[in-house]
N, C-alpha and C positions, 0 to 999 in steps of 0.2 A: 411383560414385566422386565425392567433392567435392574442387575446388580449394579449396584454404587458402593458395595463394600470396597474397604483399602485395595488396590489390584486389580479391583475388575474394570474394565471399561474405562482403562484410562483416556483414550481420545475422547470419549466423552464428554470425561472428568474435566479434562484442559482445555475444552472449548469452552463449557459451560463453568464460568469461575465463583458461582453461586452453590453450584451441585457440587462441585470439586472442593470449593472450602466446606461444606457441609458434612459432606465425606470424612474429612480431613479431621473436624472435630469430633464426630462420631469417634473414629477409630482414635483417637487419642482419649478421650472420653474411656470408652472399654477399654486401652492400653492400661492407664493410671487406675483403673477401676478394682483391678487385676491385685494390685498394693495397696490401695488406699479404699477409704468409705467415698461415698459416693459423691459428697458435695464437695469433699476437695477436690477428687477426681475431674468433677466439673469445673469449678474452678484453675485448678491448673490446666485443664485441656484452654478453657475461655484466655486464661492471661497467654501461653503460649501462642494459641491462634494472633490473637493482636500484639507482641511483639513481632512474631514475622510475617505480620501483612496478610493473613489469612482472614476475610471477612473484617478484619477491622475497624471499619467504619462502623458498621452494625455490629459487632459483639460491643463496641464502646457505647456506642446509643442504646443497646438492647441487653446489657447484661445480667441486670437484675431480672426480666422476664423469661433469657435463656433457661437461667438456673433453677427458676422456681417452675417451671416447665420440666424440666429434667427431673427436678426432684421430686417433684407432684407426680406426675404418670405423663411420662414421655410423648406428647402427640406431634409426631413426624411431619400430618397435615398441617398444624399451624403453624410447626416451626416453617414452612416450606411456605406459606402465606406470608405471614411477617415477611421472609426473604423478600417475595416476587412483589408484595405491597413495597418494597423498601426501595429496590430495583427499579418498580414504575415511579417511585417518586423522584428518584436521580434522573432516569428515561426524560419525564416530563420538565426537568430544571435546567438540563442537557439542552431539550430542545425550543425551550423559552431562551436561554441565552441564544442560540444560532438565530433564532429569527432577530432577537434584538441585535446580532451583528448583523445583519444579513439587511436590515433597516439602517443602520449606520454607515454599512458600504455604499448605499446609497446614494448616501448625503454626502461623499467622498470618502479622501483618505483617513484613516481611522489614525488620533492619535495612540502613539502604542501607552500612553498612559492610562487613557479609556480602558484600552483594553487589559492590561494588570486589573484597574477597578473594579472590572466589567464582569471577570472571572471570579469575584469572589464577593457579588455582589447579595445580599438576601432579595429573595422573592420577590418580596412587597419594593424596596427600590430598584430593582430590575423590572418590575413592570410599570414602577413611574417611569424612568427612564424610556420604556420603550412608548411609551404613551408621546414624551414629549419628543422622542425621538420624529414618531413615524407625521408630526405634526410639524416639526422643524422643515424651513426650504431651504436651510445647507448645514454645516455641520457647525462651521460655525456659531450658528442663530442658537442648536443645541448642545455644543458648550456654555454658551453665555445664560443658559438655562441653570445649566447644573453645576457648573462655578461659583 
């Protein structure tokens, strides 16, 4: 068993920035808890964390479940599932964009305008795209697709 309390294991903590923000709000969580009843406590640990970038992403998408988690009876294992499900979904959006560059390099030089689009594309038209990508025979041919 590893300590992930504030202090312990930090090389851990900073490799892993899932378990380290996790950490992080835990002990701000008990910090504030310490003054406060518990669901501001949560709350202010929650808004703290995402103004300085700690989890972020996920306490903005997942805040209402954090807390009612928290405040219902704390289970550690799903908060830590939610994470690693949240994790493999960025993992797998991460590695659908590289294959769709990776298909586009292909076809040649990549305009860099693609590529701003390409980065912040949703799901569903990043895999038309890569659909009409990997069916184009220059790059050309799929610009004139998606223009």
């Amino acid at each position: 068993m590893v300590n992930i309390n504030a202090g312990m294991n930090p090389e851990l903590l900073r490799r892993c920035k899932a378990l380290g923000g996790y950490a992080t709000f835990v002990d701000k969580v008990r910090t504030y808890n310490r003054s406060m009843p518990l669901t501001a406590a949560v709350d202010q640990a929650v808004d703290e964390c995402v103004e300085n970038g700690v989890l972020e992403e996920f306490f903005s998408k997942h805040r209402r479940e954090v807390r009612n988690m928290v405040l219902t009876e704390f289970d550690e294992e799903k908060f830590l599932k939610m994470m690693r499900e949240e994790e493999r979904a960025e993992g797998r959006a991460e590695g659908r964009l590289e294959n769709f560059m990776g298909i586009l390099h292909d076809l040649g030089e990549i305009p860099p305008e693609i590529l701003e689009r390409a980065r912040v594309l949703d799901a569903d038209t990043l895999k038309q795209w890569t659909k009409l990508a990997s069916r184009a025979e220059s790059m050309q041919e799929f610009l004139e697709q998606i223009l």
